[in-house]
DRENDO-1510 file (C-alpha; in Angstrom, 1 decimal, always signed):
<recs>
REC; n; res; u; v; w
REC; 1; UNK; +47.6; -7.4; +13.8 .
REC; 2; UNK; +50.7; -7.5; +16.0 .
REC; 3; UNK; +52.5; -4.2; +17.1 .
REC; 4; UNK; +55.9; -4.0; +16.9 .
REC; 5; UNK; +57.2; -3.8; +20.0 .
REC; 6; UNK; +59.8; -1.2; +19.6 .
REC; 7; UNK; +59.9; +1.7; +17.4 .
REC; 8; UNK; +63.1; +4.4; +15.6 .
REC; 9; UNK; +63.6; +7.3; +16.8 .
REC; 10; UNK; +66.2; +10.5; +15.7 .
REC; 11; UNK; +68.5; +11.4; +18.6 .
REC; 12; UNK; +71.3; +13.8; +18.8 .
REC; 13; UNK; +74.2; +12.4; +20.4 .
REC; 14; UNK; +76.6; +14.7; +21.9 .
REC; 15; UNK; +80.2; +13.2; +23.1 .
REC; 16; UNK; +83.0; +15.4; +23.8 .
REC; 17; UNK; +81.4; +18.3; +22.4 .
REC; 18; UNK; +80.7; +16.8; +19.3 .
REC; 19; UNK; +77.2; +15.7; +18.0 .
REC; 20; UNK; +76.3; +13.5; +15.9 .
REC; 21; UNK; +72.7; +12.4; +14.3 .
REC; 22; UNK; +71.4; +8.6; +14.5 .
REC; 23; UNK; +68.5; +6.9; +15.1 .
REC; 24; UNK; +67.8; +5.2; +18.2 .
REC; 25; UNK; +66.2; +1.8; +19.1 .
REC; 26; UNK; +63.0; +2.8; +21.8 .
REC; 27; UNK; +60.6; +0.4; +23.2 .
REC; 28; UNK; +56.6; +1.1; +22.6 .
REC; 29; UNK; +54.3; +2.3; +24.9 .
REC; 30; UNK; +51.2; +0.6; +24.9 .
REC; 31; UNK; +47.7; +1.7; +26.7 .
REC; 32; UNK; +45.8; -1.3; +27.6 .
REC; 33; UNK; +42.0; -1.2; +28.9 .
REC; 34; UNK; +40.8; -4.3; +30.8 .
REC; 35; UNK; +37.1; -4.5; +30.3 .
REC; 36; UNK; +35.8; -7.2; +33.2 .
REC; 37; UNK; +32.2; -8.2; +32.9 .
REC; 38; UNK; +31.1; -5.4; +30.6 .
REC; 39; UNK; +32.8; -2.6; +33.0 .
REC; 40; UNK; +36.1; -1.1; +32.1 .
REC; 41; UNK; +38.3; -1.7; +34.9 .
REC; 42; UNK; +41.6; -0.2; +34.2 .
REC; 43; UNK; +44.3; +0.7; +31.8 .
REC; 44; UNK; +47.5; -0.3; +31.8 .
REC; 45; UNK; +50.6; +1.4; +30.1 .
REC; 46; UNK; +52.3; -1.4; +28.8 .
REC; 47; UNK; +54.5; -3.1; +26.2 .
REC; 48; UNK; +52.0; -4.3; +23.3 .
REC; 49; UNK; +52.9; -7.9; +23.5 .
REC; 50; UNK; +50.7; -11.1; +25.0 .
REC; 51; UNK; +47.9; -9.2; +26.1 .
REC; 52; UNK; +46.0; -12.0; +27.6 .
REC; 53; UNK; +48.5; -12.9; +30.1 .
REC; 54; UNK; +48.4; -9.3; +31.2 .
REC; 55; UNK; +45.1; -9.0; +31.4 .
REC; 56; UNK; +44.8; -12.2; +33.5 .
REC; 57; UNK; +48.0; -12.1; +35.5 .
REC; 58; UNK; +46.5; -8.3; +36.9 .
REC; 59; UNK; +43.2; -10.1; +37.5 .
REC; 60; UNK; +44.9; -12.8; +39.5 .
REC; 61; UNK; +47.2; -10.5; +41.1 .
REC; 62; UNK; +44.1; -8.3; +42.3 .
REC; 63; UNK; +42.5; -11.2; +43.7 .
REC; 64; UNK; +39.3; -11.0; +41.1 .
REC; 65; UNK; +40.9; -14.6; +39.3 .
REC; 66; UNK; +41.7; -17.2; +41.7 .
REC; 67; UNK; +42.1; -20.2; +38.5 .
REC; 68; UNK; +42.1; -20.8; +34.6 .
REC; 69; UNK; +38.1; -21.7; +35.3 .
REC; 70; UNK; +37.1; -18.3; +36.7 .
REC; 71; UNK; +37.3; -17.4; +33.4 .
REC; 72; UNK; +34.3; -17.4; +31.0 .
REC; 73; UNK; +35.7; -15.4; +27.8 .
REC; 74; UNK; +38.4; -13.9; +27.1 .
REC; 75; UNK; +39.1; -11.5; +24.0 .
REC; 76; UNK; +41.7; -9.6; +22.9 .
REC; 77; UNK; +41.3; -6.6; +20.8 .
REC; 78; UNK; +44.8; -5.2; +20.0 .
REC; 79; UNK; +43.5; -2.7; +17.5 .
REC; 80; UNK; +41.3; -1.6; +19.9 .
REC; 81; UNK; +43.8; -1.6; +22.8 .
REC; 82; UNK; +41.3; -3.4; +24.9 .
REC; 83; UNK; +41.3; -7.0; +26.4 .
REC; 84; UNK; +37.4; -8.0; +27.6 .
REC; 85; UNK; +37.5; -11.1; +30.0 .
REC; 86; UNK; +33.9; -12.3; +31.2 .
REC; 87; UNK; +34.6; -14.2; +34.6 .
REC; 88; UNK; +32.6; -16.0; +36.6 .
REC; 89; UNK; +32.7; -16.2; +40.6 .
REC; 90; UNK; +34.8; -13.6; +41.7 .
REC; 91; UNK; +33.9; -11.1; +39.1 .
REC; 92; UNK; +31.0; -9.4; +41.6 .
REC; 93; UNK; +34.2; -8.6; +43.6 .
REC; 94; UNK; +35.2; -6.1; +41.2 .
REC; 95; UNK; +32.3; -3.8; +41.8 .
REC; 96; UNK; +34.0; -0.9; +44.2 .
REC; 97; UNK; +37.1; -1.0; +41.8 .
REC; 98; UNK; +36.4; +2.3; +39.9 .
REC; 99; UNK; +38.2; +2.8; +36.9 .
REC; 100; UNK; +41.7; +4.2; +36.7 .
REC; 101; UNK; +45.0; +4.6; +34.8 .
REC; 102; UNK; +48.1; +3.1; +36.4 .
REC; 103; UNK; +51.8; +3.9; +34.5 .
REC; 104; UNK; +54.3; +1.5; +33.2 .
REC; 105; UNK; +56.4; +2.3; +36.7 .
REC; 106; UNK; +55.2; +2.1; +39.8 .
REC; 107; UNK; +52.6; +2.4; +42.5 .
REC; 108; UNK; +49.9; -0.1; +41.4 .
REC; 109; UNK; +47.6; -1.6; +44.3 .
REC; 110; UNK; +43.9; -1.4; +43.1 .
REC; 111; UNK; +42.8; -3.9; +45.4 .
REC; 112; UNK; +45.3; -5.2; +47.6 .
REC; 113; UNK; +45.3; -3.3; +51.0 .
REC; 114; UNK; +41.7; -2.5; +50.3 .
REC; 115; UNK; +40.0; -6.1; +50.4 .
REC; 116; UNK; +40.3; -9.5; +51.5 .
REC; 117; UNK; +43.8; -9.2; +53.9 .
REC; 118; UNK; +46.9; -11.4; +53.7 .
REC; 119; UNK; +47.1; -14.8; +51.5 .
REC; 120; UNK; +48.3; -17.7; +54.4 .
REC; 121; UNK; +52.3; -18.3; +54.2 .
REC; 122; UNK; +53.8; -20.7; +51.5 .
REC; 123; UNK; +53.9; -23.6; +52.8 .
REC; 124; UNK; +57.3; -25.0; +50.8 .
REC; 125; UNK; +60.2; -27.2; +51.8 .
REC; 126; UNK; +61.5; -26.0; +48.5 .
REC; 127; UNK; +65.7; -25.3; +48.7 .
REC; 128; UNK; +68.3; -23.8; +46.3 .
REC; 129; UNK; +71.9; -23.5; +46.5 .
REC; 130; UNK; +73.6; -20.2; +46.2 .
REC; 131; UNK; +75.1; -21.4; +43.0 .
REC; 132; UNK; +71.9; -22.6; +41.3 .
REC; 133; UNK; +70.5; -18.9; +41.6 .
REC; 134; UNK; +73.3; -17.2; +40.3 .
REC; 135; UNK; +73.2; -19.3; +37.3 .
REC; 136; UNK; +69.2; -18.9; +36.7 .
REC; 137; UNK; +70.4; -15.0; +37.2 .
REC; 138; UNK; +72.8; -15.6; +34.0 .
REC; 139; UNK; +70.6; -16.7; +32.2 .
REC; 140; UNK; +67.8; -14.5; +32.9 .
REC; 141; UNK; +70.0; -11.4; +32.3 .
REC; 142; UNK; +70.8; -13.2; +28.9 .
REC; 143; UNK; +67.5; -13.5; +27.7 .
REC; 144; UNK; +66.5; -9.9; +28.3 .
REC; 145; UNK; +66.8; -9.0; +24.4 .
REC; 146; UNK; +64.7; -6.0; +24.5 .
REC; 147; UNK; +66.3; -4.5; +27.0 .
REC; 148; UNK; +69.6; -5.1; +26.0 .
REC; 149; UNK; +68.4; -3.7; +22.4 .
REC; 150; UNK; +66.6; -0.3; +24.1 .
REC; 151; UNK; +67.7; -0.1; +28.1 .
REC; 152; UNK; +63.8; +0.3; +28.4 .
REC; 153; UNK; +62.1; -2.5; +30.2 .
REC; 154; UNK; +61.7; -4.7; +33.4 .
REC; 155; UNK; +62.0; -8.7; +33.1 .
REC; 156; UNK; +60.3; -11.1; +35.5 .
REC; 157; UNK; +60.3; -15.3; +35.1 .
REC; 158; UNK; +59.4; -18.0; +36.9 .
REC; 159; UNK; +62.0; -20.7; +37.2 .
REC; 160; UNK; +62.8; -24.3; +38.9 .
REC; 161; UNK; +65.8; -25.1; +40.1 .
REC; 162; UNK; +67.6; -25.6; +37.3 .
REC; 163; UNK; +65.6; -23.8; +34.2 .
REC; 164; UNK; +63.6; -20.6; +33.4 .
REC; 165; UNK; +60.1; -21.9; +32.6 .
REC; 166; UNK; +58.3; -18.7; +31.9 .
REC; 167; UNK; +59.8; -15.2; +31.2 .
REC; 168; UNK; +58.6; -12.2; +29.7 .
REC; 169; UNK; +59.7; -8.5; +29.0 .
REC; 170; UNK; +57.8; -5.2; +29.4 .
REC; 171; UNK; +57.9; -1.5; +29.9 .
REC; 172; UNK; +56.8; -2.2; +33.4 .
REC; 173; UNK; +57.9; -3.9; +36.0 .
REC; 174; UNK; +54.6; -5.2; +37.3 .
REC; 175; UNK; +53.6; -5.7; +33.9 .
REC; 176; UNK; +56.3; -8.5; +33.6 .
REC; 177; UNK; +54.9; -10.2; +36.6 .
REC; 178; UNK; +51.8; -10.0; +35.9 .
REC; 179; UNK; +52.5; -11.5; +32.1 .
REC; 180; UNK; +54.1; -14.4; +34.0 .
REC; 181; UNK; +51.7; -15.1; +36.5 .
REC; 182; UNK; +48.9; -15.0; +33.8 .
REC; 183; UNK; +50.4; -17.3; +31.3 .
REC; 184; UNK; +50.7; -19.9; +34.5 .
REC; 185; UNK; +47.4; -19.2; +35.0 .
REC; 186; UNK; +45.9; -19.8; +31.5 .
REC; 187; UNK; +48.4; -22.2; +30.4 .
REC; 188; UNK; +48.1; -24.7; +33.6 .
REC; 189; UNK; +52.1; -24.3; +34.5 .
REC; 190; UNK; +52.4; -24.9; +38.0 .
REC; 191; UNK; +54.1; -22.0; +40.4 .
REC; 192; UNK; +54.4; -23.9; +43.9 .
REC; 193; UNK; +58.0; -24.9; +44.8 .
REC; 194; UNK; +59.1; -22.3; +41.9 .
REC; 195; UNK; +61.4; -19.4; +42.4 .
REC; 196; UNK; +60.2; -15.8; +40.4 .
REC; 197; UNK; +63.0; -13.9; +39.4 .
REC; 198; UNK; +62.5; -10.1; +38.8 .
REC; 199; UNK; +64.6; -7.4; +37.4 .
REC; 200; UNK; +62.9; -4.9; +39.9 .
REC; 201; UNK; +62.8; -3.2; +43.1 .
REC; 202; UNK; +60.8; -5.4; +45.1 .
REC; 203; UNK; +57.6; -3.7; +46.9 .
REC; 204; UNK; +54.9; -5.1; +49.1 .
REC; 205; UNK; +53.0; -5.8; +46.5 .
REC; 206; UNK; +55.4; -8.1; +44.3 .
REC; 207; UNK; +55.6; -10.1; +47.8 .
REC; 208; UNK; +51.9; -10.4; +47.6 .
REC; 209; UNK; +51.7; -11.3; +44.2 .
REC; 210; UNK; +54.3; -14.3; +45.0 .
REC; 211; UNK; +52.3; -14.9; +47.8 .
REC; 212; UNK; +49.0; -14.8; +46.3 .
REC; 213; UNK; +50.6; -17.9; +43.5 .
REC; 214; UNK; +52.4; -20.0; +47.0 .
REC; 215; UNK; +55.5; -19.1; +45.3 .
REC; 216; UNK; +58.1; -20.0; +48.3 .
REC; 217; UNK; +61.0; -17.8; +46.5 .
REC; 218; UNK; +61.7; -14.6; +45.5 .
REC; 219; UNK; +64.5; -13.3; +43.9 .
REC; 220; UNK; +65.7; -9.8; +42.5 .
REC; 221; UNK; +69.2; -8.0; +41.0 .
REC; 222; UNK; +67.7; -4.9; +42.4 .
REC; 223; UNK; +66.9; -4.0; +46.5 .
REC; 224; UNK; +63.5; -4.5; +48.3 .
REC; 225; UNK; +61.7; -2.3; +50.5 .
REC; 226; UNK; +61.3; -2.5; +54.0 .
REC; 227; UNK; +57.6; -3.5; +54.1 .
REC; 228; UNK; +58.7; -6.0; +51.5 .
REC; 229; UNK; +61.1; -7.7; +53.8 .
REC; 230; UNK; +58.5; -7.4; +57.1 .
REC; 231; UNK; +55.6; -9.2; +54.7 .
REC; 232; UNK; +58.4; -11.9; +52.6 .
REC; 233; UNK; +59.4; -13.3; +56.5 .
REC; 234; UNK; +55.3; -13.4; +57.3 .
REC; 235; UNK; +54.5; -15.0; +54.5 .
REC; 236; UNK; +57.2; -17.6; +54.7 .
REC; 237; UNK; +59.0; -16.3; +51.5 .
REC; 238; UNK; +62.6; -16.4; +50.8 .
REC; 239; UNK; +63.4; -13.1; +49.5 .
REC; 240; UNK; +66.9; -12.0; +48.0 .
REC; 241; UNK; +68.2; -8.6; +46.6 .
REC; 242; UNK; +71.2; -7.8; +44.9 .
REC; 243; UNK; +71.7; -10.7; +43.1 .
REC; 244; UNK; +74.7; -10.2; +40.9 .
REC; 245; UNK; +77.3; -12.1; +39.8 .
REC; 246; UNK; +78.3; -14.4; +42.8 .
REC; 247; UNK; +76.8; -11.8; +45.2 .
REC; 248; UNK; +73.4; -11.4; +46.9 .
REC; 249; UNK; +71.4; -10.2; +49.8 .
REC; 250; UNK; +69.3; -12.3; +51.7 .
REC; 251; UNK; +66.3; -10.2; +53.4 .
REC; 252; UNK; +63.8; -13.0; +54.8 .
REC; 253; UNK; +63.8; -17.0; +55.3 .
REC; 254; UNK; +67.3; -17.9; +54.6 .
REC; 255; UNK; +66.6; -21.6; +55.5 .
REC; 256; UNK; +65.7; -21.9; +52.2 .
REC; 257; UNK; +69.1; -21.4; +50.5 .
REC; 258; UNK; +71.6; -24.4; +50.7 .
REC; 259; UNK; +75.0; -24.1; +50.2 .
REC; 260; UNK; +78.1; -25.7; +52.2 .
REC; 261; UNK; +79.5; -22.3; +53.0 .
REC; 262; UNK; +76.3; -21.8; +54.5 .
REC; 263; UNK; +76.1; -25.0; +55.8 .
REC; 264; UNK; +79.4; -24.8; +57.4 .
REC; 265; UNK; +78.3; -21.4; +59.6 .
</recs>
């Protein structure tokens, strides 16, 4: 069983006082339970597509998953709405995480200011010119199909200098990261010396989640947040905002972006 990932709606569209009826391209909101070691841990509202590197990425990103050999089991029951993941030495961790429902939007954060502190900075020599990001930018942009088909999702990939190795789409802009970080996880694809692009406003806890995978560079086509900026220049993590077209923001560790205007000042 696969679920479709968008659905048709009826809309009335009204346009200089005239309306019109059509049908309308949405995209599909998905509840997702993570059961960890027999106890359900959460549900996510998400897009209904690769479950399993949701499931993981949010383990990883909530520090119960440090690698691909934490995990024990892993099952995904799409009919069910529910992916069951049986892990091994960090699971016992999860024990004061009560259960809870977090939305497709924002505010996430079951674990991270409550356990464990700060990840140690990236430690990366890793540079990029100005001109190599607004080209991974292009491309990324390109590739977001679903939202170019509905207006209704986030996009996060992870890229090297020259190519996007991972990307993925959902309703939720943690969601995407999460879907990347999890398929990096599970499918053994290096993140250290990467750049992780995002369609999102970039919070604290996108930082961490960089952070948590020594990802030296962060990159965004929307704007940060200030606690986002304090923790990307403590955590040695180059972070940008505003990337569009041959514009951008640089918030935190400049050093890392080489170009010879740059160079020249």
């Amino acid at each position: 069983m696969t679920t479709p990932v968008t659905a048709t709606v009826t809309v009335v569209k009204l346009s200089d006082a005239i309306s019109q009826h059509l049908t309308d391209t949405v995209v599909r909101e998905f509840p997702l339970t993570i059961v960890l070691n027999d106890k359900e841990l959460v549900t996510l509202l998400c897009s209904p597509q690769h479950l399993d590197y949701l499931a993981i990425g949010f383990l990883a990103s909530e520090g119960l998953l440090n690698s691909k050999e934490d995990i024990k089991r892993l099952v995904v029951d799409e009919p069910a709405s529910v992916v069951e993941v049986e892990a091994l030495s960090l699971a016992k961790q999860a024990g004061d995480v009560s259960r809870r429902i977090i939305t497709s939007g924002c505010g996430r954060g079951v674990r991270l200011y409550s356990t464990g502190g700060l990840p140690p900075p990236v430690n990366s020599e890793t540079r990029l010119s100005a001109t190599e990001i607004f080209a991974l930018m292009r491309e990324f942009q390109q590739r977001c199909t679903l939202f170019q088909a509905t207006g209704g999702t986030h996009a996060a990939a992870l890229c090297s200098n020259s190519e996007i190795l991972v990307f993925h789409e959902d309703i939720g802009r943690h969601n995407a990261l999460d879907k990347v970080l999890g398929q990096c996880l599970l499918d053994g694809i290096a993140t250290e010396d990467r750049l992780l692009l995002t369609s999102g406003r970039v919070s604290s806890e996108v930082v961490l989640k960089a952070a948590r995978r020594n990802i030296p560079l962060l990159v965004s086509k929307s704007a940060p947040t200030d606690l986002a900026v304090k923790l990307a220049q403590d955590l040695s993590i180059t972070l940008l905002g505003f990337v569009r077209g041959t514009r951008m923001n640089i918030y935190a560790n400049g050093w890392r972006i080489t170009n010879d205007e740059r160079q020249g000042k």
